[in-house]
C-alpha positions in Angstrom: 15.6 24.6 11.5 12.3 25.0 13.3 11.5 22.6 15.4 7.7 21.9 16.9 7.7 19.9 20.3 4.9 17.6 20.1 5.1 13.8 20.8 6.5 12.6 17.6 9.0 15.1 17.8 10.1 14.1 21.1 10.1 10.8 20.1 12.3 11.9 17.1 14.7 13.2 19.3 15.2 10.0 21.2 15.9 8.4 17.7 18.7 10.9 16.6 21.4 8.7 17.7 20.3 5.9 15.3 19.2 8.1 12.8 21.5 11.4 12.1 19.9 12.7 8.9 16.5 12.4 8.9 15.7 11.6 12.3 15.2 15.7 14.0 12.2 17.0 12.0 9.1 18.8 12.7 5.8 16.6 13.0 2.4 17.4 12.5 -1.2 15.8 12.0 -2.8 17.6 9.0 -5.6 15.4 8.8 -7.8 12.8 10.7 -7.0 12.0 14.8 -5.6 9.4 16.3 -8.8 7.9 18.2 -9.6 4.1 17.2 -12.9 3.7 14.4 -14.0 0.7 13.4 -12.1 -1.0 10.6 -9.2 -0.1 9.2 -6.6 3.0 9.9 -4.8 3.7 7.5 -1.6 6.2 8.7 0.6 7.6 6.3 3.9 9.9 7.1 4.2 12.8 4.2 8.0 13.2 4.0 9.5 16.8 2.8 12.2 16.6 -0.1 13.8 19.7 -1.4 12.2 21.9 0.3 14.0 25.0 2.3 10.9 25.8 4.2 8.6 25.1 6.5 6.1 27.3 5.0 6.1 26.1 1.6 6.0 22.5 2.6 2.9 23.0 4.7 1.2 25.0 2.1 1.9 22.2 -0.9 0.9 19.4 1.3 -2.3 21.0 2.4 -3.5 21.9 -1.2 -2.6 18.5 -2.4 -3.8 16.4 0.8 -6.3 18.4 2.5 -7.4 20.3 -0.1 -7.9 17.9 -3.0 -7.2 14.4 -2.4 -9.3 14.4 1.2 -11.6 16.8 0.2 -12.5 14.1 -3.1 -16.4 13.1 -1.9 -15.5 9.4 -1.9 -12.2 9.9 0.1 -14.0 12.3 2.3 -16.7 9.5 2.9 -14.1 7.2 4.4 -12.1 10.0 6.2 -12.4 8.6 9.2 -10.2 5.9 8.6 -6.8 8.7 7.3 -4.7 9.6 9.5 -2.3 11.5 7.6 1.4 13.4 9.0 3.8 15.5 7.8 7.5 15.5 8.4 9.7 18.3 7.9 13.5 18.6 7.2 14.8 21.4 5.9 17.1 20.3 2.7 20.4 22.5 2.1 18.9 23.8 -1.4 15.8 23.3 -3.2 17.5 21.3 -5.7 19.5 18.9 -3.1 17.3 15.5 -2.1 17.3 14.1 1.6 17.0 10.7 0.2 18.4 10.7 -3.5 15.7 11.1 -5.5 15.6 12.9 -8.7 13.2 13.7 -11.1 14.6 12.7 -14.6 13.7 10.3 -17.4 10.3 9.1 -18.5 7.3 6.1 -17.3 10.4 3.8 -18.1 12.0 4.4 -15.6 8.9 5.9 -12.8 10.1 9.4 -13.9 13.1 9.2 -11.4 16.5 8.3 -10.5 16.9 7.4 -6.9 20.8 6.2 -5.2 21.2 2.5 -3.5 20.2 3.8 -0.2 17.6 5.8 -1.1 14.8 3.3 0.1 16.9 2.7 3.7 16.7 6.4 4.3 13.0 6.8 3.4 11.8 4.0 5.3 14.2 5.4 8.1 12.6 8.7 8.5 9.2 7.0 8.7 10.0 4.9 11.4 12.1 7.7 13.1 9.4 10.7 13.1 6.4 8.2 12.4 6.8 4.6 13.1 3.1 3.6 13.2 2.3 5.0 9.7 0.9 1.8 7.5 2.3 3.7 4.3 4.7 6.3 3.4 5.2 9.3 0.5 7.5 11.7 0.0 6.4 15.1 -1.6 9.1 16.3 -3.7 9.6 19.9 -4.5 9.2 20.4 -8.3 7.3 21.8 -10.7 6.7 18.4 -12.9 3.5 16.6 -12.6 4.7 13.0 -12.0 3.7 10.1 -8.9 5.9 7.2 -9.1 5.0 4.0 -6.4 7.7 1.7 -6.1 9.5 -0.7 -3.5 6.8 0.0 -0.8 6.6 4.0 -1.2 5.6 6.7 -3.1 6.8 10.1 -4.6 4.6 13.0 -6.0 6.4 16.2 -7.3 4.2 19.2 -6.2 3.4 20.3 -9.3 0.1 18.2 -8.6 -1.3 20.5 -6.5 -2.4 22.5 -10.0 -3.8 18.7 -11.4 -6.4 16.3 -9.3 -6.5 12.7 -9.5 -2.8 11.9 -9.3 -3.2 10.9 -5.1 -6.4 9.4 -5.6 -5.7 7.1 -8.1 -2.4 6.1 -6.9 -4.1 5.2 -3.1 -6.4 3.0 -5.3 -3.4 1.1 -5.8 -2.1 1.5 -2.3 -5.2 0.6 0.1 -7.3 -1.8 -1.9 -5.0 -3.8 -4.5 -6.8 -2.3 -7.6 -5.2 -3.0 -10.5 -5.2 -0.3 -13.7 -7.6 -0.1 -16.4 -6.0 1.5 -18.8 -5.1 -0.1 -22.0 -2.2 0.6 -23.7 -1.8 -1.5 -26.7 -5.4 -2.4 -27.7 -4.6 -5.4 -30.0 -2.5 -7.1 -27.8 -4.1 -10.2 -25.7 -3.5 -10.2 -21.9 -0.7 -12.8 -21.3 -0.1 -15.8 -18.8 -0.7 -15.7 -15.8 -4.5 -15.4 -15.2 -6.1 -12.3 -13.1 -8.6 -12.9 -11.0 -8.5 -9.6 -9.4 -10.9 -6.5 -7.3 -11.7 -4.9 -10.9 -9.9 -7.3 -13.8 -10.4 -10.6 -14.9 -9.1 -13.0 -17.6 -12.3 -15.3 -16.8 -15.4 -13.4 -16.4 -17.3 -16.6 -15.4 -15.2 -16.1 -12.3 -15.0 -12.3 -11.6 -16.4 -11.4 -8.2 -18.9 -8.7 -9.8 -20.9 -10.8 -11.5 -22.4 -11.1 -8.1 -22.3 -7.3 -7.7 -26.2 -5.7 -7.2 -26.1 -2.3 -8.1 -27.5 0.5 -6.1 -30.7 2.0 -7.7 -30.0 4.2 -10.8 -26.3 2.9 -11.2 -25.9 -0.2 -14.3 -25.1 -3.0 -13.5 -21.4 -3.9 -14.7 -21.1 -4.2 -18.4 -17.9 -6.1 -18.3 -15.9 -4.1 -21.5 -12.7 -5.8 -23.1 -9.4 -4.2 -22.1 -7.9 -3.7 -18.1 -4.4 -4.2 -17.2 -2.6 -2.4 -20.1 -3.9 -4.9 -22.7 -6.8 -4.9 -25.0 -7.5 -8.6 -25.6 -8.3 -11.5 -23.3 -9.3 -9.5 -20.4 -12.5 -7.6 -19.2 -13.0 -4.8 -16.5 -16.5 -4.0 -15.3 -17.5 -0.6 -16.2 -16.5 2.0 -19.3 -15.1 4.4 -16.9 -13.4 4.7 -13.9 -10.5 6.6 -11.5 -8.8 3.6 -12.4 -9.0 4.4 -16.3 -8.9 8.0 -16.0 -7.7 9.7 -12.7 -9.7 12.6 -12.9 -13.3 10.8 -12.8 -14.9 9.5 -10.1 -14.3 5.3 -8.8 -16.8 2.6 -11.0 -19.4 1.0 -8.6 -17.2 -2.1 -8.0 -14.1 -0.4 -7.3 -15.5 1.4 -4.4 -16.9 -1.2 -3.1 -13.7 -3.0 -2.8 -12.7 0.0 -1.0 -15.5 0.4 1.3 -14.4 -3.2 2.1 -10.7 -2.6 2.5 -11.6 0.5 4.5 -14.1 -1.6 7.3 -11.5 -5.0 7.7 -13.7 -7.3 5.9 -13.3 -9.8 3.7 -14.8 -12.1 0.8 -16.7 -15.3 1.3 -15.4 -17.9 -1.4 -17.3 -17.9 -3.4 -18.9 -14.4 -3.7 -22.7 -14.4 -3.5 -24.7 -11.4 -4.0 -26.2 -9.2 -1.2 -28.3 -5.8 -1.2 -26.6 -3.4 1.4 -23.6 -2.3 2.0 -20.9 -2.6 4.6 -21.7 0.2 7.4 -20.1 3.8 6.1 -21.3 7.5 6.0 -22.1 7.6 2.6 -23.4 4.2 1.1 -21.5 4.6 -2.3 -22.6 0.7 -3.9 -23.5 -2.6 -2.4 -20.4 -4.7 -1.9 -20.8 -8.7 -2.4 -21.8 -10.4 1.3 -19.1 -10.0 3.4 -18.0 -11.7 6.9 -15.5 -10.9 9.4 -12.2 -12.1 8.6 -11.7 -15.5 10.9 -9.7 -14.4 13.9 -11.2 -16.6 16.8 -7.9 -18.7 16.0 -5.5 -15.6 16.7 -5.0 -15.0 20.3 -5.3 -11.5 22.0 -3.4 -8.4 21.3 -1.1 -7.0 23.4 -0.9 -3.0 22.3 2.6 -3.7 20.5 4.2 -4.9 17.6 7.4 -4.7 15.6 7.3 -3.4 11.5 9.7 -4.4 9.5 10.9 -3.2 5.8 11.7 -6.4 4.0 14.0 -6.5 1.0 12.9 -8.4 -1.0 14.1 -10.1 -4.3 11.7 -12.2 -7.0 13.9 -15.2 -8.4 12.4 -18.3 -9.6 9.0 -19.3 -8.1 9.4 -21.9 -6.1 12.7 -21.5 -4.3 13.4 -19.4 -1.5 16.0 -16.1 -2.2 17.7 -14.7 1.0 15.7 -11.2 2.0 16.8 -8.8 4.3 15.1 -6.3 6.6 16.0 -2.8 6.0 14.8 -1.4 9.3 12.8 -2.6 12.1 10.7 0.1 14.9 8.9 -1.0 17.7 5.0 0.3 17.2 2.8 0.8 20.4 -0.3 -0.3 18.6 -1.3 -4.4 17.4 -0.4 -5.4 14.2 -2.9 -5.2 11.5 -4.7 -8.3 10.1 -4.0 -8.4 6.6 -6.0 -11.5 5.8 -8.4 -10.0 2.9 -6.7 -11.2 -0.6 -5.6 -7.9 -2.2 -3.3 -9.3 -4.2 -1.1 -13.0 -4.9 1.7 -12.6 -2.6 1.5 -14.0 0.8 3.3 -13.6 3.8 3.8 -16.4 6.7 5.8 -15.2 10.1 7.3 -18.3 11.5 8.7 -19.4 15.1 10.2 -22.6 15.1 8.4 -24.8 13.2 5.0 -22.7 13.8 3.5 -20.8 11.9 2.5 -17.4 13.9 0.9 -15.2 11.6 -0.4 -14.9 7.4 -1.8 -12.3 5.6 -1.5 -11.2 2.1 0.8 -8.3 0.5 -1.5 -5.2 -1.2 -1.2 -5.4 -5.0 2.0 -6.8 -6.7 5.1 -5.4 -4.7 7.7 -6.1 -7.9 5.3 -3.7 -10.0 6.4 -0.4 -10.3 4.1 2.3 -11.2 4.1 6.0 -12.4 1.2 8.6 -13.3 2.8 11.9 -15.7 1.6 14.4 -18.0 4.5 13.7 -20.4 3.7 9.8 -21.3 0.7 8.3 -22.5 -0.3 7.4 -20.0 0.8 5.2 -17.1 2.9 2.5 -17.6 4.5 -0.3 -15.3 8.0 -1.6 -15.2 8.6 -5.6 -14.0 11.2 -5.1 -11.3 13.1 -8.2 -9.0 13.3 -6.4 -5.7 10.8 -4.4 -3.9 10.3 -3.8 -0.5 7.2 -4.7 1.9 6.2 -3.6 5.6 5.1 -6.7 7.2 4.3 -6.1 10.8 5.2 -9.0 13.7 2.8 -9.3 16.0 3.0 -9.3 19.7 6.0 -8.2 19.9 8.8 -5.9 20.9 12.5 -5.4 19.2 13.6 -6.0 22.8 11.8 -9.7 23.3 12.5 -10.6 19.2 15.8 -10.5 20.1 16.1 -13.7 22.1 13.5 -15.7 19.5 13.9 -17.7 16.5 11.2 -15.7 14.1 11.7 -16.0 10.3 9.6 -14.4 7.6 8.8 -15.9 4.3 6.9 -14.6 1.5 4.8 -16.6 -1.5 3.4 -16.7 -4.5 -0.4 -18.2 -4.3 -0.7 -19.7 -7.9 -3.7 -21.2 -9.3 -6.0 -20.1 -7.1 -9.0 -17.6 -8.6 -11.2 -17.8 -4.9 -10.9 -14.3 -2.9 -10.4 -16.1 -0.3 -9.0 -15.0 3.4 -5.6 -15.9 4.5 -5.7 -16.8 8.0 -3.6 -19.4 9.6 -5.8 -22.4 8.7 -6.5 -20.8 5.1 -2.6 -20.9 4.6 -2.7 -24.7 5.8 -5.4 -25.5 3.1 -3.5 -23.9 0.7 0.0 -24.3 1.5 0.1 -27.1 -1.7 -0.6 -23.6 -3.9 2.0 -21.4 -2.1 5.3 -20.9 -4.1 8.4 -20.1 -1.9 9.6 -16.7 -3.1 12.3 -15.2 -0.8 12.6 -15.4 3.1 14.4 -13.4 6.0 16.3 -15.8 8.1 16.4 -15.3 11.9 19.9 -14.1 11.6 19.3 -11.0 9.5 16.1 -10.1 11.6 18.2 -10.2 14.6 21.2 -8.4 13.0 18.4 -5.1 12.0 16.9 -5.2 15.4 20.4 -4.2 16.6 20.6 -1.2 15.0 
């Protein structure tokens, strides 16, 4: 095994005791820098599966990050906010998986098989080799052309680095809550419950975009029947998109949702029109007007924080199920604000009686996706568990130790505003907010041990 001394390695090192099989790998930036930019950073650890060396790793993740998904123009316009790392563990054989995971089946079941402890093990080498990284993938060595997201991570075989659009469309999914627009059965009409979402809607008198002002030269949205896998009963704003297709470019709106993902802003309720965009190197479309998520409530930052992998399992809205954190890592860096609605599940971190800290959950984390050459073409299976990285802020595994904190996670029903969930949001809302499952201070305290 090769190993590369930098600081993440050291830092690996100093895990090994907790973490004897994935924690010693090598560590390296491949793309962006660590120095602060304004908005968002989004940190993701690249984890090596089935690969016997070093070489051949770093070559496939370069084609398929550097080399395609980065070098895409409208990635590469918001580069600034990647900062992207590669872990390397040399597996006994090419066919043997670190964490499980094999390539098998079709979309019904993401294209893979994984083993009960697969998600402990991935989530563990994050935190172990990576443990600020905001999301996590594993690149799996093998010749099929398949990306599978589910419980809070996401495999791609390397195969994809003779395709494009697999990564792009995927981190659609991943950074701004965009939902698909492909349709699958065209007769069939959308069912219950109603979307109000970034790019489809059920209710096109309440869709964001029909505040949207195009750029010069780009149409205005046209607002064409079918989104979400189904043909009837619900609308998506333009004919094409990377959301539709993978290999074309993002539709005005969805860009603009994530030019505003990207820069930490969020959306007035309601929406109301404006002519310029949020500040960015290359002004894509004009976003709705947008104002700084309300933090004037939230006290300062200290330059720590605890993440946590929740467990989580979907049982009937409305009544709490026990969840469970998987792993916990102390991060020197604040926890992120995740107030901007990206999707309808909300988390609430609670001391006491107090609530602490909200935000909202990207996308739906019980859907499970998958992108592959052999199905037509992308499909979804419902799922009751999935697992969510929910940072505490303020915090260190250390001090969290000796207080009461309790996590709890909702479903906001009936509500079609894009609003922003900050502490007093949640209050106003709290009537709307369906218990779903919660980690009691027990089993928080019970993960911070290990």
């Amino acid at each position: 095994m090769r190993i590369h001394f930098s600081p993440e390695t050291t830092l690996a090192i100093v895990a090994l005791v907790l973490l004897p099989a994935t924690a010693l790998a090598q560590v390296n930036t491949i793309f962006g820098n660590a120095n602060p930019v304004p908005g968002v950073k989004w940190e993701i650890a690249v984890l090596a599966d089935g690969y016997t060396s070093s070489a051949q790793f770093d070559l496939d993740a370069s084609n398929l990050i550097v080399h395609d998904w980065m070098a895409d123009p409208f990635y590469a316009s918001l580069g600034q906010h990647f900062l992207i790392k590669t872990v390397f563990q040399a597996s006994p054989s090419s066919n043997s998986s670190l964490f499980g995971i094999k390539i098998t089946g079709g979309v019904s079941n993401c294209y893979i098989q994984t083993q009960p402890d697969t998600d402990t093990k991935i989530f563990d080498a994050m935190h172990a080799n990576v443990p600020s990284a905001t999301h996590v993938m594993v690149l799996k060595n093998d010749t099929s052309t398949i990306g599978c997201t589910e419980h809070g991570w996401t495999v791609v075989s390397s195969g994809n680095v003779n395709t494009t659009g697999t990564l792009q469309h995927e981190f659609g999914h991943q950074l701004a809550g965009l939902h698909d627009e492909y349709v699958i059965d065209p007769n069939s009409p959308y069912p219950t419950p109603p979307v109000n979402g970034p790019n489809c809607a059920t209710d096109l008198t309440k869709a964001w975009w029909n505040a949207f002002t195009a750029p010069s030269g780009i149409s205005a949205p046209v607002n064409r029947p079918g989104c979400k896998y189904y043909g009837l009963n619900i609308w998506r704003p333009y004919d094409t998109c990377r959301m539709r297709k993978p290999t074309v470019d993002f539709c005005p709106v969805c860009k603009a949702e994530m030019i505003v993902a990207a820069y930490g802003v969020t959306l007035p309720e309601p929406p109301v029109s404006r002519t310029t965009s949020p500040p960015h190197r290359r002004v894509e479309a004009a976003a709705p007007r947008i104002v700084r998520a309300a933090f004037e409530m939230q006290p300062p930052s200290p330059d720590s924080s605890v993440r946590v992998v929740v467990a989580l399992t979907r049982g009937t809205p409305g009544q709490f199920t026990r969840a469970h954190v998987l792993t916990a890592a102390d991060v020197a860096a604040p926890a992120p604000k995740m107030y901007r609605r990206t999707g309808d599940y909300v988390y609430e971190i609670k001391e006491g009686n107090a609530t602490k800290e909200t935000g909202f959950l990207t996308g739906d984390p019980f859907e499970e996706r998958a992108y592959g050459t052999k199905s037509a073409p992308h499909g979804t299976t419902p799922s009751r568990t999935a697992n969510v990285v929910i940072s505490i802020p303020e915090s260190t595994k250390a001090g969290l130790a000796s207080r009461n904190v309790q996590i709890n996670v909702y479903w906001l029903r009936g509500v079609d505003e894009r609003i922003s969930m900050d502490r007093a949001t949640f209050e106003r809302f709290r009537s709307s907010l369906l218990p779903i499952a919660s980690v009691p201070v027990d089993d928080l305290h019970d993960a911070l041990k290990k």
